[in-house]
KOLVOSE-922512 format. One record per residue (C-alpha): residue number from 0; x, y, z. Coordinates in Angstrom, 3 decimals. Layout:
BEGIN
<k=NUM	c1=X	c2=Y	c3=Z>
...
END
This chain:
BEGIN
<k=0	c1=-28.649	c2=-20.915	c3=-22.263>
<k=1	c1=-28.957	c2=-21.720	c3=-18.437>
<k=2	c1=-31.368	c2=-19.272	c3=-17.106>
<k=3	c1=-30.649	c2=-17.941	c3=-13.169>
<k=4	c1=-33.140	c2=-16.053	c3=-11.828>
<k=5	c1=-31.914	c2=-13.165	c3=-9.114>
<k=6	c1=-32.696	c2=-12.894	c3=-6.178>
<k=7	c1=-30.974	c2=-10.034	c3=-4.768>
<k=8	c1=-30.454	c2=-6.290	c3=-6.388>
<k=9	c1=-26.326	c2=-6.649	c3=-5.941>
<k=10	c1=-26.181	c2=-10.314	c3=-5.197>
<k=11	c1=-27.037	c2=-13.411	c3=-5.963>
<k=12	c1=-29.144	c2=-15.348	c3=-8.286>
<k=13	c1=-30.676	c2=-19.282	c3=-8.277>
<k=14	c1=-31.363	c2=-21.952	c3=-10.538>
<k=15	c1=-34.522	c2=-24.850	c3=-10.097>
<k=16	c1=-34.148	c2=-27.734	c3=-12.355>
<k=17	c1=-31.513	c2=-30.314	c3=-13.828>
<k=18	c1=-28.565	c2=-31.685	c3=-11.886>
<k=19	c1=-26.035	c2=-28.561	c3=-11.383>
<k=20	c1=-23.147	c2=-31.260	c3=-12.427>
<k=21	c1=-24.964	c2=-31.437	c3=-16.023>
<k=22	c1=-25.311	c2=-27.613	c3=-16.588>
<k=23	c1=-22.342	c2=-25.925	c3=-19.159>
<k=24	c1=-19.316	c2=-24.868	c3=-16.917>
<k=25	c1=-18.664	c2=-21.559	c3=-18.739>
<k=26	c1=-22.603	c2=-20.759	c3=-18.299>
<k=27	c1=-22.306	c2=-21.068	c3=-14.751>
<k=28	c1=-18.802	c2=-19.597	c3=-13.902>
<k=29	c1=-19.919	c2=-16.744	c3=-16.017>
<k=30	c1=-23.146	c2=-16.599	c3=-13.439>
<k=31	c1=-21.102	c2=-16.587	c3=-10.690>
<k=32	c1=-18.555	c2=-14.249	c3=-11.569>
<k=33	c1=-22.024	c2=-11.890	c3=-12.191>
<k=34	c1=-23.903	c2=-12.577	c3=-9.111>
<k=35	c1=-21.149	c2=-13.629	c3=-6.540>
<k=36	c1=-23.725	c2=-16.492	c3=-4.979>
<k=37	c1=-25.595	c2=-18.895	c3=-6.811>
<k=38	c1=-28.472	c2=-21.109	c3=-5.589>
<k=39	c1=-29.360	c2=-24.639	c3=-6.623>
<k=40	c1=-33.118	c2=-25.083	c3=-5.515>
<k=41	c1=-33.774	c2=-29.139	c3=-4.860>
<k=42	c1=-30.036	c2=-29.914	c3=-6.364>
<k=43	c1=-30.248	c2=-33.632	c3=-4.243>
<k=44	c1=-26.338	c2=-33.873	c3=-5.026>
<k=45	c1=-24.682	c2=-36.909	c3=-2.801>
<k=46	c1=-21.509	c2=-36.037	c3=-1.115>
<k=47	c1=-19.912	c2=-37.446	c3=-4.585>
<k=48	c1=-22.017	c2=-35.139	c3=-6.524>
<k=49	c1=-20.948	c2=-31.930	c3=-4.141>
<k=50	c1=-17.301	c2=-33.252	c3=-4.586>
<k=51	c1=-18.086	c2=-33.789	c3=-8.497>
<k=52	c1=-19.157	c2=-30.251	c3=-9.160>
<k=53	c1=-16.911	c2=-28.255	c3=-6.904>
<k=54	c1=-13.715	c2=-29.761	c3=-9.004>
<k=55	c1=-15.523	c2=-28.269	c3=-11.834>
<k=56	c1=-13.571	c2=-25.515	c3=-10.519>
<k=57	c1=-10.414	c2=-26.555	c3=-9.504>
<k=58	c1=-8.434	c2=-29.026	c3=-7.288>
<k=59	c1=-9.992	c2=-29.318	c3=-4.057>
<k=60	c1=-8.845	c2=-27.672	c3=-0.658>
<k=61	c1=-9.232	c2=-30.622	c3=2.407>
<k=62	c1=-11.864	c2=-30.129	c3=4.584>
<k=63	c1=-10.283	c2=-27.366	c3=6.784>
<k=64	c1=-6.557	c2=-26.480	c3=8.466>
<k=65	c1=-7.405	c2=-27.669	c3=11.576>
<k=66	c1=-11.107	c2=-28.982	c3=12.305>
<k=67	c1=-11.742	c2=-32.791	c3=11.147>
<k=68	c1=-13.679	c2=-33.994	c3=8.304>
<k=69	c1=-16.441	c2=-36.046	c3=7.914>
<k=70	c1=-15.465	c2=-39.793	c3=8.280>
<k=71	c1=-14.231	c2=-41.183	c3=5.002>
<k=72	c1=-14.289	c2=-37.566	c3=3.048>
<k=73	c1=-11.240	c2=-35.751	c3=3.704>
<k=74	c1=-12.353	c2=-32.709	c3=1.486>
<k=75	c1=-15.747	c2=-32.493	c3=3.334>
<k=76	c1=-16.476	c2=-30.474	c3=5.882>
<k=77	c1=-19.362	c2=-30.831	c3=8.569>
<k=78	c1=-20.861	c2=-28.218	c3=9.247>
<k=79	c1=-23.265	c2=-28.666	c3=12.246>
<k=80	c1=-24.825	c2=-26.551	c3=14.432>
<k=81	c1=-24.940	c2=-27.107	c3=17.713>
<k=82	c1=-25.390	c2=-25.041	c3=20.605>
<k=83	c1=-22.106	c2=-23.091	c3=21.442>
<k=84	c1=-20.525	c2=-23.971	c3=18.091>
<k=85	c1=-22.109	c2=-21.607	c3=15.455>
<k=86	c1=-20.114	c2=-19.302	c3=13.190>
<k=87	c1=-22.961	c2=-16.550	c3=13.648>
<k=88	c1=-19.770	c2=-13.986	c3=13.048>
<k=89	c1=-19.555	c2=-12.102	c3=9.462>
<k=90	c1=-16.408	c2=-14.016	c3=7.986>
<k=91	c1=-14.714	c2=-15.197	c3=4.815>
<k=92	c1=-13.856	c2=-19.225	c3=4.720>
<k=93	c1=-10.314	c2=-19.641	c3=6.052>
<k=94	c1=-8.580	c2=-16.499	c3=5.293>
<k=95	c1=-6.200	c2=-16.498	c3=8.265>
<k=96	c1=-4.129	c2=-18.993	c3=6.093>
<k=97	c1=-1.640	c2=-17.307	c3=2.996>
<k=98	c1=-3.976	c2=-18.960	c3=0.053>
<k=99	c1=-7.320	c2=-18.694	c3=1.546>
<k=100	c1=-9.998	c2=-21.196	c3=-0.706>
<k=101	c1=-11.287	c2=-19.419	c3=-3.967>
<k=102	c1=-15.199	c2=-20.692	c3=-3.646>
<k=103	c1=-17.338	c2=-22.572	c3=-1.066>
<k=104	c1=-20.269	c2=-24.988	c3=-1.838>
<k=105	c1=-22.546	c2=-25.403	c3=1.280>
<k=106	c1=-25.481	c2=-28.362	c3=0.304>
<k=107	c1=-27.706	c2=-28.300	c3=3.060>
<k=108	c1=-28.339	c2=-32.207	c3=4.544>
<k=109	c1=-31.024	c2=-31.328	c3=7.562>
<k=110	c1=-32.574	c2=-27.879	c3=8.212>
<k=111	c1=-34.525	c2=-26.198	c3=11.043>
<k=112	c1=-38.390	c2=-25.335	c3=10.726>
<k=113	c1=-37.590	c2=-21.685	c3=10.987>
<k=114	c1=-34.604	c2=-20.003	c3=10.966>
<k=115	c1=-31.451	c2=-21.420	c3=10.325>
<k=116	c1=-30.885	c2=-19.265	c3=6.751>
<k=117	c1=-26.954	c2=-18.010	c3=5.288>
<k=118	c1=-26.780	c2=-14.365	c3=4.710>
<k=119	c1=-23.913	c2=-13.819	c3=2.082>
<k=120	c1=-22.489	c2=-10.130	c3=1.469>
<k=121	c1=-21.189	c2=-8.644	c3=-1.782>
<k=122	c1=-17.722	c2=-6.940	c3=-0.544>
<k=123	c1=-17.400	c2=-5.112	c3=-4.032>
<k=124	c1=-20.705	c2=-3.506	c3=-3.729>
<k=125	c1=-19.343	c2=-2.215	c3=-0.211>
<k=126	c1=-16.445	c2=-1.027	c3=-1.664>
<k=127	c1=-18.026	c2=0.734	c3=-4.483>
<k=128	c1=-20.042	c2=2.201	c3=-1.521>
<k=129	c1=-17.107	c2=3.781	c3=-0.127>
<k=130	c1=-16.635	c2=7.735	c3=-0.264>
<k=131	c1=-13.654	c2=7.935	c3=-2.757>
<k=132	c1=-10.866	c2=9.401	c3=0.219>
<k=133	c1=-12.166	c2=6.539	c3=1.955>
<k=134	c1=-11.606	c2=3.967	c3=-0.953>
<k=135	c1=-7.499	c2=5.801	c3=-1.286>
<k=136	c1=-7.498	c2=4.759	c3=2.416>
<k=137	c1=-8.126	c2=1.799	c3=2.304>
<k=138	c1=-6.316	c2=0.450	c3=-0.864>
<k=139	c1=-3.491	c2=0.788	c3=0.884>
<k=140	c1=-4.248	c2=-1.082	c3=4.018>
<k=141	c1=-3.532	c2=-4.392	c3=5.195>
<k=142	c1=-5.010	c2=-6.759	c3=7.914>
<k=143	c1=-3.138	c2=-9.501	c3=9.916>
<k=144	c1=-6.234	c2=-12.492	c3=10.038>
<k=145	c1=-5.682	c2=-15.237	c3=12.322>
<k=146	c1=-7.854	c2=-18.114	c3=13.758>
<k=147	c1=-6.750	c2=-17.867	c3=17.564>
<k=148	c1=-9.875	c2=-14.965	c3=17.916>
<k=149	c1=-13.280	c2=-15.089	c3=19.453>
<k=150	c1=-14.590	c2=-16.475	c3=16.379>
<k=151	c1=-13.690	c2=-20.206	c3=18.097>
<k=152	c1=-14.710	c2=-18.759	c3=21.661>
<k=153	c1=-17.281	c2=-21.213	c3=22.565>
<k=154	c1=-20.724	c2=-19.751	c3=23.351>
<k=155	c1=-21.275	c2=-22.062	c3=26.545>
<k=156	c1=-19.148	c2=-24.377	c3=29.144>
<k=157	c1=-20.058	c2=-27.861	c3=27.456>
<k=158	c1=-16.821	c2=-29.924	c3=26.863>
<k=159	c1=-17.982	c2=-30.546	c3=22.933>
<k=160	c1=-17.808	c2=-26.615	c3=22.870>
<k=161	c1=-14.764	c2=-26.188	c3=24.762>
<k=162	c1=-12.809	c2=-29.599	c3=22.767>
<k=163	c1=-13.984	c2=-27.366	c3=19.529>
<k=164	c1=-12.351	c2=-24.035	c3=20.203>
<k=165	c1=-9.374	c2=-26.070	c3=21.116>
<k=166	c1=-9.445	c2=-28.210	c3=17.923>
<k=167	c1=-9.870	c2=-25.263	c3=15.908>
<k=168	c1=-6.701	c2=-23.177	c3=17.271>
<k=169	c1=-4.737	c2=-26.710	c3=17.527>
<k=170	c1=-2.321	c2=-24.992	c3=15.073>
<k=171	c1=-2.595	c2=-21.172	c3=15.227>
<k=172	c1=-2.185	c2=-19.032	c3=11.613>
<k=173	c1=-1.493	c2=-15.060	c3=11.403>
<k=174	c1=-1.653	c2=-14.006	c3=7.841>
<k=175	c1=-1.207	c2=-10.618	c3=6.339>
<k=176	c1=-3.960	c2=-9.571	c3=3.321>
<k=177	c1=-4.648	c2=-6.595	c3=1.665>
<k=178	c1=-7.921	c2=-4.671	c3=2.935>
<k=179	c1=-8.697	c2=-4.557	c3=-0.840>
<k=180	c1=-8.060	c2=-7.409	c3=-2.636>
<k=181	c1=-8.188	c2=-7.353	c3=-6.753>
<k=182	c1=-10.295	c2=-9.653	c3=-8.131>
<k=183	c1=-8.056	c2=-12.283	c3=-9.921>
<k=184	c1=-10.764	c2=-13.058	c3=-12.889>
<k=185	c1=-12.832	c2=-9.887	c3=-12.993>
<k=186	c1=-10.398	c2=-7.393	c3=-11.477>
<k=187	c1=-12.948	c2=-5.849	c3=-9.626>
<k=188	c1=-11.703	c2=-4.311	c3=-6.410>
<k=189	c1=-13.720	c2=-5.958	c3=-2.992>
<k=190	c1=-13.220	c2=-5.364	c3=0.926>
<k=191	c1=-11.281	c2=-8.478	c3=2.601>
<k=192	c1=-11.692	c2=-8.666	c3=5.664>
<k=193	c1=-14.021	c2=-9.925	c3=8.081>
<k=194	c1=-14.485	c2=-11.738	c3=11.522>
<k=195	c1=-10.642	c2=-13.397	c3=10.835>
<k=196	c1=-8.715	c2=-9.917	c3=10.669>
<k=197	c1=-7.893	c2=-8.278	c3=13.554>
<k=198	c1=-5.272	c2=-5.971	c3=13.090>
<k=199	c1=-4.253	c2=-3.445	c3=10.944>
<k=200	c1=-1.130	c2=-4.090	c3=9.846>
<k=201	c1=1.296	c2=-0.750	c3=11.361>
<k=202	c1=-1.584	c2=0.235	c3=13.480>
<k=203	c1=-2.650	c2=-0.141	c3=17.481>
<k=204	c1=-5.255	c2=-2.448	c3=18.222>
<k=205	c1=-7.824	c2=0.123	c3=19.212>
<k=206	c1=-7.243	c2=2.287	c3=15.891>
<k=207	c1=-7.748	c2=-0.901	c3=14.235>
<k=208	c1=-10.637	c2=-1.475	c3=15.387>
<k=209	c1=-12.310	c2=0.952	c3=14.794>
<k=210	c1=-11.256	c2=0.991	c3=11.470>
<k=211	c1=-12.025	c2=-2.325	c3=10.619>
<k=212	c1=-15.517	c2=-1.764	c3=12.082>
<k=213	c1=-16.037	c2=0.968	c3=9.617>
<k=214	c1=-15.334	c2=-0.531	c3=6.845>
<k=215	c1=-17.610	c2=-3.803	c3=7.900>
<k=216	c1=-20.137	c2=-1.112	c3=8.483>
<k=217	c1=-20.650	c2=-1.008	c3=4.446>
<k=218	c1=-20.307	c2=-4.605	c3=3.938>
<k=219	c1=-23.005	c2=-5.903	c3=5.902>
<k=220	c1=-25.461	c2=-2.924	c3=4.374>
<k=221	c1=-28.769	c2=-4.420	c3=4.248>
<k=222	c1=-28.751	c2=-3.629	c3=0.493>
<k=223	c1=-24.998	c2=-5.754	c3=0.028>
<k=224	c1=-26.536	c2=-9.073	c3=1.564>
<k=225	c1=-28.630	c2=-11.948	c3=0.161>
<k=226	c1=-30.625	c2=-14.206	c3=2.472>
<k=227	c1=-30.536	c2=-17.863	c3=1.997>
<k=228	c1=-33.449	c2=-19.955	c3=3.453>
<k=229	c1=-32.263	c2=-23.537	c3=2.828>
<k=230	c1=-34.431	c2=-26.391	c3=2.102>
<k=231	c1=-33.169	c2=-30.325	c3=2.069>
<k=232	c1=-30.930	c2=-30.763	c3=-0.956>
<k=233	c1=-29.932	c2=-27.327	c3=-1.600>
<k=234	c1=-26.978	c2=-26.377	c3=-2.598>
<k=235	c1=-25.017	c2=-22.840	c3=-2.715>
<k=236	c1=-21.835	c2=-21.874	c3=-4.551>
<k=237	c1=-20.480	c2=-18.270	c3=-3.276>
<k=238	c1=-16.868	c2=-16.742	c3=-4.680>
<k=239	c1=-14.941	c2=-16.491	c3=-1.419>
<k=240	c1=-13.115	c2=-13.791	c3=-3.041>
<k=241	c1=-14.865	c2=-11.527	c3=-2.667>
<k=242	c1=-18.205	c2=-12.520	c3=-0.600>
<k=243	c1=-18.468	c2=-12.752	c3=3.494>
<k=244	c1=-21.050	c2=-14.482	c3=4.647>
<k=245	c1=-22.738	c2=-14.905	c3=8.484>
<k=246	c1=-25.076	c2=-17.755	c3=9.874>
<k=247	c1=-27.637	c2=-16.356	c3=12.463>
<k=248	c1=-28.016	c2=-18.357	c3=15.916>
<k=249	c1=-31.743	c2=-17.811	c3=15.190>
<k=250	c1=-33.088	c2=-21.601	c3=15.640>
<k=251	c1=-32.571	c2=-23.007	c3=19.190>
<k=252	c1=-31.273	c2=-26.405	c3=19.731>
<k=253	c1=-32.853	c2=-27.574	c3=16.691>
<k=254	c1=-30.572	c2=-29.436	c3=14.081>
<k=255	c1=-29.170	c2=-27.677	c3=11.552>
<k=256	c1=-26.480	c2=-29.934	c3=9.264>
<k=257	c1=-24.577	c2=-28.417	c3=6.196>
<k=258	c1=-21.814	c2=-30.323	c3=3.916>
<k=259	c1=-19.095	c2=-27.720	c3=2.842>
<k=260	c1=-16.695	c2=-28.443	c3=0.122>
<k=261	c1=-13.716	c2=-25.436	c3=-1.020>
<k=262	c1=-11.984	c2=-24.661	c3=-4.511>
<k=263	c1=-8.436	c2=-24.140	c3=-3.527>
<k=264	c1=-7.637	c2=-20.109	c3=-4.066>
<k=265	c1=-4.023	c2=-18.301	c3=-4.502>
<k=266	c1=-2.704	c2=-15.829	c3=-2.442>
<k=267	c1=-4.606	c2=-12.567	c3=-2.759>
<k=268	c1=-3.051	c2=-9.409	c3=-4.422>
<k=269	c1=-3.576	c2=-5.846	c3=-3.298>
<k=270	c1=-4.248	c2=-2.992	c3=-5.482>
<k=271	c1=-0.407	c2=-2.001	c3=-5.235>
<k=272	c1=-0.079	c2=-5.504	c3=-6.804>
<k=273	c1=1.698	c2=-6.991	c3=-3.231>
<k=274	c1=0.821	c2=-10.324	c3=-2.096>
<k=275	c1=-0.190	c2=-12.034	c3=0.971>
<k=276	c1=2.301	c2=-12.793	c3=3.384>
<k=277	c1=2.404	c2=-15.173	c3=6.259>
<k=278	c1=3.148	c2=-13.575	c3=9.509>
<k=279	c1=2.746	c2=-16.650	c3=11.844>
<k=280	c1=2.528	c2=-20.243	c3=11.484>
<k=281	c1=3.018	c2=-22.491	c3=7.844>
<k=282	c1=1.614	c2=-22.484	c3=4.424>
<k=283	c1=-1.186	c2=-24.885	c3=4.938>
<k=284	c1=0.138	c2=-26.831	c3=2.817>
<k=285	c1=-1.543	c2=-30.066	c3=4.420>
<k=286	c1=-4.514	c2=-28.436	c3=3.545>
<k=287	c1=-4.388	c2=-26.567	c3=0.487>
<k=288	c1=-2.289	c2=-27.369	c3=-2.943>
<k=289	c1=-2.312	c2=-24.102	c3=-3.700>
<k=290	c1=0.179	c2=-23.134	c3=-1.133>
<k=291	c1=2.475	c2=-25.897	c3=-2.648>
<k=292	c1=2.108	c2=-23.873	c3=-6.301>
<k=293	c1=2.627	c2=-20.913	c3=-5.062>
<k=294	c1=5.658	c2=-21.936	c3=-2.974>
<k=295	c1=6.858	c2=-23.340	c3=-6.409>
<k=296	c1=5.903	c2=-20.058	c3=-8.502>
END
């Protein structure tokens, strides 16, 4: 039996040895589904390889709704960080869109000295966390996510920071989610939200805020999050589901260059058993089959 050592008390667990791509699938889903975040120490998976074992999965999102791929790899995403375009903002991948992606694979290409690391949250810890009227409250809750936020503010005046936040809102999406979304394998009931909502749905923007902020509040609890240190070659699986995860802007101008590859997800189902629902903008198809399926269903 594949062996994964954790690494975290709620979250997260890695693996050091044979090509992830050659390890049994139900061994590591199983993992996953446990530890919400898996790490492959030294993996040295090729853009092929990353492709490879994220299908292992299920059919591949493309690289993102709006923001280009890497030349030649339409289901690759780059994920590069330089100065005034880093995602240091707690998020989950893409979840302003109806069928956000069900799992991320980040394999780290080039890494900083120092600094530089992934921090990736349990959200069913924090909602386990919650005082029980709390957890009533929020159940039945829902958040409109969108991309046209700060999120693609750029942090400085360059025109590659500025062409960015413009690429990224090129086509604007406003989706409505339920604050607690049931797990669709485990059932287990997680907080889904993040940098991408910004509204409670029926709510003013102030009481929304200050909502949403307290239920973030018991996400990012020191105790819910995992650190990642990457080295060359790594490479990180992480159920989007029910994870968020956050990038610190810790490491300068130094470069800092990440392949991401997404599992396409289904639209995510509240406790009251409601779907998501699209409040602005398309179904992504372009960019996700799942939208097509569900469409279809």
């Amino acid at each position: 039996m594949t062996e994964f050592r954790r690494i975290g008390g709620r979250i997260g667990a890695e693996y050091t040895g044979t090509d992830p791509n050659e390890l049994p699938f139900e061994e590591v889903n199983d993992a996953l589904l446990a530890h919400k975040v898996l790490v492959f120490r030294g993996a040295g998976l090729d853009d092929e390889g990353q492709l490879r074992f994220a299908a292992r999965f299920g059919e591949l999102t493309r690289a993102h709704p709006t923001v280009p791929s890497v030349d030649g790899q339409p289901d690759i995403l780059p994920v590069n960080g330089e100065e005034g375009i880093r995602s240091n903002n707690w998020h989950t991948d893409v979840t302003f869109v109806r069928t956000p992606p069900k799992l991320s694979t980040l394999r780290a290409l080039v890494v900083p000295p120092y600094g530089g690391n992934t921090l990736i949250a349990n959200s069913a810890a924090a909602y386990r966390d919650l005082p029980e009227q709390l957890r009533d409250f929020a159940d039945r809750l829902w958040a409109a996510h969108t991309n046209d936020y700060d999120y693609a503010v750029p942090r400085s005046n360059t025109d590659k920071a500025l062409e960015y936040r413009k690429v990224f809102t090129a086509r604007r999406y406003e989706t409505a989610h339920p604050v607690v979304r049931v797990h669709p394998e485990t059932g287990e009931r997680g907080l889904f939200i993040g940098g991408f909502a910004q509204k409670i749905v029926g709510l003013s923007g102030t009481e929304s805020r200050d909502i949403l902020r307290l239920l973030q509040r018991y996400v990012t609890r020191p105790e819910n999050i995992v650190r990642v240190a990457w080295n060359p070659g790594d490479l990180v699986l992480f159920d989007n589901r029910i994870t968020q995860h956050y990038a610190p802007d810790d490491y300068g101008d130094l470069p800092r260059k990440l392949h991401r590859v997404t599992v396409a997800g289904d639209a995510p189902v509240g406790v009251d058993g409601g779907t998501s629902y699209i409040i602005q903008g398309d179904d992504a198809g372009h960019y996700t089959p799942a939208a097509a399926a569900t469409a279809a269903a």
